[in-house]
Phi, psi and omega in degrees: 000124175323162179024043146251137172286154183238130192245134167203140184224119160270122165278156161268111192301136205089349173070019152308119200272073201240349191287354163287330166315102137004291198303328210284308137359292168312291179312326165299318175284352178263338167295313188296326140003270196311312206267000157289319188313296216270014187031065179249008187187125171243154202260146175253312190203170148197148159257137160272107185245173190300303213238009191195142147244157171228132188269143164218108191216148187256122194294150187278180184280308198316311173217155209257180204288334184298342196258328171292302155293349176279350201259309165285341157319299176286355147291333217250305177345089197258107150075010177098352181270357184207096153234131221279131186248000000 
């Protein structure tokens, strides 16, 4: 539902410690970008942990909560190394 928050935590799948990587790091934060720019989120908060993030963001007018996340899955993906289960 638009403007409502959201607490949401994505694993890397196998719980592979790889979010530690410099390059992983970039991307999560360059996914978070995208999707405040194109307003599809706005970031409230996040944690990085080796192997999970956890998000806290109030969802946009644009898109439902399923598409935003299939949509930061596919941003936040570095090189086949963090892919999300």
């Amino acid at each position: 539902m638009p403007s409502t928050r959201y607490f949401l935590t994505l694993c890397v799948r196998g719980r592979e410690p790889v979010l530690t990587e410099p390059s992983c790091a970039e991307r999560l934060v360059t996914a978070w970008r995208e999707l405040q720019e194109s307003g599809d989120l706005t970031l409230l908060a996040a944690t990085v942990m080796p192997d999970h993030v956890h998000t806290l963001f109030i969802l946009g007018d644009r898109l439902p909560l399923g598409r935003v996340i299939a949509k930061y899955k596919t941003l936040a993906r570095d090189h086949g190394r963090a892919t999300w289960r």
